[in-house]
C-alpha positions as CSV (number, residue, x, y, z in Angstrom):
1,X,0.0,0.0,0.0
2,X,3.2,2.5,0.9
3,X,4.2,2.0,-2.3
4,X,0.9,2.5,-4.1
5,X,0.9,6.1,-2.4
6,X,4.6,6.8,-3.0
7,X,4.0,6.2,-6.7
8,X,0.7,8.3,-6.5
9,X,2.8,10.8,-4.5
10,X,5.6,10.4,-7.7
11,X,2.8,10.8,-10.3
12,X,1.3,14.1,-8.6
13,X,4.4,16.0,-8.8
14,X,5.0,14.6,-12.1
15,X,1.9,16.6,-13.2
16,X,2.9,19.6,-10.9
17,X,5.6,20.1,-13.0
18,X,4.9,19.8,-15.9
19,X,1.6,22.5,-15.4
20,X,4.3,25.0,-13.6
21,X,6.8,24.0,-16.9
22,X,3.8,24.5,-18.6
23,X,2.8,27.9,-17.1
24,X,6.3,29.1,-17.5
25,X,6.4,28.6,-21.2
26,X,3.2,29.8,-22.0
27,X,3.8,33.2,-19.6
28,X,7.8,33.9,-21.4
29,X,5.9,33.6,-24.4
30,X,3.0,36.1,-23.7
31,X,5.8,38.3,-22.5
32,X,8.2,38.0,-25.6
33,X,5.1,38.7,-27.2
34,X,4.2,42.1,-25.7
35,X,7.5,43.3,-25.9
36,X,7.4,42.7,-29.6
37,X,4.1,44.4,-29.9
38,X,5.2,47.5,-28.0
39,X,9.1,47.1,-28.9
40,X,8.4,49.7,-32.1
41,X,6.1,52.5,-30.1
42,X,9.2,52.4,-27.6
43,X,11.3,52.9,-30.3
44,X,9.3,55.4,-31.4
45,X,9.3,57.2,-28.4
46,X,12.5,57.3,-27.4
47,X,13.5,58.7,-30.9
48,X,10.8,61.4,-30.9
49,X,12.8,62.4,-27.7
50,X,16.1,62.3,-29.2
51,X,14.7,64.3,-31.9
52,X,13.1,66.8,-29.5
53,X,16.8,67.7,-28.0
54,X,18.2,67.6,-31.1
55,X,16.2,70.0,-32.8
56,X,17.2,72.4,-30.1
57,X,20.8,72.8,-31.2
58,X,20.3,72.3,-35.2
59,X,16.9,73.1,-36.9
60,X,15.4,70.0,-38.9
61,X,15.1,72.9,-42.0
62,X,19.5,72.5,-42.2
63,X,19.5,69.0,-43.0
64,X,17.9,66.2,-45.4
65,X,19.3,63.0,-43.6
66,X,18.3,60.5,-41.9
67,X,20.1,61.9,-38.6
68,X,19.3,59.0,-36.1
69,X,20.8,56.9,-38.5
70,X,23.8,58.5,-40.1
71,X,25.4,57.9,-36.6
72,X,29.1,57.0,-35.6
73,X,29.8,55.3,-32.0
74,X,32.6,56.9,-30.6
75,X,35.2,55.4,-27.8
76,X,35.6,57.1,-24.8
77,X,36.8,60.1,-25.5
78,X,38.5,62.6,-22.6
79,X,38.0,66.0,-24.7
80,X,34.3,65.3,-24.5
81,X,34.4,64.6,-21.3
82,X,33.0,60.8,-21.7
83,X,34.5,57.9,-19.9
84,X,31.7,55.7,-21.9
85,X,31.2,54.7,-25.6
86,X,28.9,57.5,-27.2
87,X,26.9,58.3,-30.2
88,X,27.7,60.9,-32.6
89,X,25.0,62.5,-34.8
90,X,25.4,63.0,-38.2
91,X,23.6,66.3,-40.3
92,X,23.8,66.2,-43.9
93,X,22.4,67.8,-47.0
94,X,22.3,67.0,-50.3
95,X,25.0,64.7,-49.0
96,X,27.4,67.2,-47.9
97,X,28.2,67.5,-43.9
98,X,26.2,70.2,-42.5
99,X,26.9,70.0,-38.6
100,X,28.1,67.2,-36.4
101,X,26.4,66.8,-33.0
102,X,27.6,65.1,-29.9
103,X,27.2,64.5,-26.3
104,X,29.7,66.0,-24.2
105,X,29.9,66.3,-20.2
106,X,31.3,69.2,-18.2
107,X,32.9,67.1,-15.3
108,X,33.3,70.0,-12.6
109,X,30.1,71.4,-12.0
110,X,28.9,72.9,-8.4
111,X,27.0,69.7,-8.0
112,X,28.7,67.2,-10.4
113,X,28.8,66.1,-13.8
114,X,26.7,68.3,-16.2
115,X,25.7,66.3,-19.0
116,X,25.5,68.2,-22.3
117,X,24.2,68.3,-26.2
118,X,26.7,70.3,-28.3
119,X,25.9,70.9,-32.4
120,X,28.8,72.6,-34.2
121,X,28.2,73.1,-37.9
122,X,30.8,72.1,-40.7
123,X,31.8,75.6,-41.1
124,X,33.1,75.3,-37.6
125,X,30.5,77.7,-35.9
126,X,29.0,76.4,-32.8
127,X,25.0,75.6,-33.8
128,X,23.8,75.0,-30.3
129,X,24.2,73.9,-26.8
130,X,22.1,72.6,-24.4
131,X,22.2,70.6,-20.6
132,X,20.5,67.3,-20.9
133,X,21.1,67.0,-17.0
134,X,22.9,68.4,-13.9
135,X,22.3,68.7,-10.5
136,X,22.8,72.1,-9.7
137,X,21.0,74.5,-7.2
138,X,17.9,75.2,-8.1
139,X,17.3,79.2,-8.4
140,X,21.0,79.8,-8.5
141,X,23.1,77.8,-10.9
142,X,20.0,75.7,-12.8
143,X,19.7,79.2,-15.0
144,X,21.9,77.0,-17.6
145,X,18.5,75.3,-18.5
146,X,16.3,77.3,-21.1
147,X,13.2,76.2,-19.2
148,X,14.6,77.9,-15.9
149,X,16.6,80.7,-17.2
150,X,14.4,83.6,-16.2
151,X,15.9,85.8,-19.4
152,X,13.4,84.2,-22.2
153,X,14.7,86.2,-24.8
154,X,18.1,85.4,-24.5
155,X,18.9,82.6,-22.3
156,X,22.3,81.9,-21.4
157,X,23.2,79.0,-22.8
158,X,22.5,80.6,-26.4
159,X,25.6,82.7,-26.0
160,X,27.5,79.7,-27.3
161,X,25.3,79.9,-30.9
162,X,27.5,81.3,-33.6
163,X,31.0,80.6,-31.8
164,X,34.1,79.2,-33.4
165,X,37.6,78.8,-33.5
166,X,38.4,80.9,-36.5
167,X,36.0,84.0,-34.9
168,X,36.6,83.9,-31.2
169,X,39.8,83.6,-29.6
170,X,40.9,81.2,-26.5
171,X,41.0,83.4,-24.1
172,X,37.2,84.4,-25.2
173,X,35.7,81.5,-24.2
174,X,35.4,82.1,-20.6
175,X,33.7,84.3,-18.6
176,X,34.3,87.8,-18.7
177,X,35.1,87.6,-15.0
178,X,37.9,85.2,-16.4
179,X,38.8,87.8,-18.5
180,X,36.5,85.9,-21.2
181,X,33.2,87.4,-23.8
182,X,30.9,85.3,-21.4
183,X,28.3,86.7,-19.2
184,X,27.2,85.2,-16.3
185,X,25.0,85.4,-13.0
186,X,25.9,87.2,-9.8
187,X,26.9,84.1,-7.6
188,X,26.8,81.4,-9.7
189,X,30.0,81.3,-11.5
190,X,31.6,77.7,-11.3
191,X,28.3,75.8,-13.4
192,X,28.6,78.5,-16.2
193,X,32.8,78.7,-15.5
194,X,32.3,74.8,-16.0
195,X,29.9,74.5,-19.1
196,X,32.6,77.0,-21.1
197,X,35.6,74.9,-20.9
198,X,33.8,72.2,-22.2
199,X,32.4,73.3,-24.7
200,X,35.3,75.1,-26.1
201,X,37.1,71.5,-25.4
202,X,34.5,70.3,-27.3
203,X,34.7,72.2,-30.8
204,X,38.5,72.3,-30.6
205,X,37.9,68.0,-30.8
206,X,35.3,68.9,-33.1
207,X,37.5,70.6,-35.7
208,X,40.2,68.4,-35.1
209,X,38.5,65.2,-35.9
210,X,35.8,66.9,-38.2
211,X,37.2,64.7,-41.7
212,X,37.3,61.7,-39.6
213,X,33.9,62.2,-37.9
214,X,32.0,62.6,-41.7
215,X,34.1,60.0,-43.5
216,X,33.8,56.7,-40.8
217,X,31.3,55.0,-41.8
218,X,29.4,57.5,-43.7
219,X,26.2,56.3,-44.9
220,X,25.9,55.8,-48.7
């Protein structure tokens, strides 16, 4: 009789198993099948952002392209400021390079890292620049943002727009208190001190690399 129940017992978990096997399958495979289903509408999103930041520093009206394609993956690269792989957007027209954008990252904010979206045209003139995140003081050193600059017609950070090497000297990218062309706000001087030096670091990698940036990989 004990071993009519141990096999009963044996059977019973048998069939256990294989419905929880069962349920397993049948659940990874209504999951894989949502996330196909929604995968493209993410996609989606997240590329309407991108697009949304990116038509902040270079109009969509500059370029014909593909943008979110035409990309190159750059190493880590110290004159941007990036210890991480990072993507470099592409603007063309009529297939000839219009303006190169990148991400770049002032490392010495008041608060930390201030992450940053910097377009510089193929002509060499700065495009735009934006913060994409930082952590600084709110209603001291956050006037960096457009959205919280307080001066909507010209907000700080568009003092960068029409900048380049061939029009504004070294020593003019800083703040005039650093003897720089840069204004700046009454006791908040290391985020803006901060956001100049790397973006002048930037274009000066910029137009050092600018051949090699449209030629990798160009798209055909």
């Amino acid at each position: 009789m004990s071993e009519v129940r141990e096999f009963t017992a044996q059977g019973m978990a048998m069939r256990t198993a294989a419905i929880l096997f069962l349920f397993v399958i049948i659940f990874t495979g209504l999951l894989s099948s949502a996330y196909l289903w929604t995968k493209p509408a993410i996609e989606a999103s997240e590329n309407e952002e991108k697009m949304k930041l990116v038509d902040e520093v270079l109009p969509r009206a500059d370029y014909d392209n593909a943008l979110l394609t035409d990309t190159l993956t750059l190493p880590p690269t110290p004159e941007l400021g990036l210890s991480d792989p990072s993507i470099a957007y592409r603007a063309r027209k009529g297939g000839q390079p219009v303006a190169i954008i990148v991400e770049a990252v002032a490392p010495d904010g008041y608060a930390g890292k201030i992450r940053l979206l910097v377009a510089v045209r193929a002509s060499g003139q700065v495009a735009g620049v934006r913060v994409t995140r930082h952590k600084e003081t709110p209603g001291l050193g956050d006037y960096i943002e457009i959205k919280k600059d307080k001066n909507k017609a010209q907000p700080w950070i568009t003092q960068f727009t029409g900048m380049s090497l061939a029009t504004v000297a070294d020593k003019d990218w800083k703040l005039r208190k650093d003897g720089g062309r840069l204004d700046y706000h009454a006791g908040a001087t290391v985020t803006p001190r901060a956001i100049a030096k790397a973006v002048h670091k930037a274009v000066h990698w910029i137009d050092a690399s600018r051949d090699r940036l449209f030629t990798q990989g160009a798209a055909q």
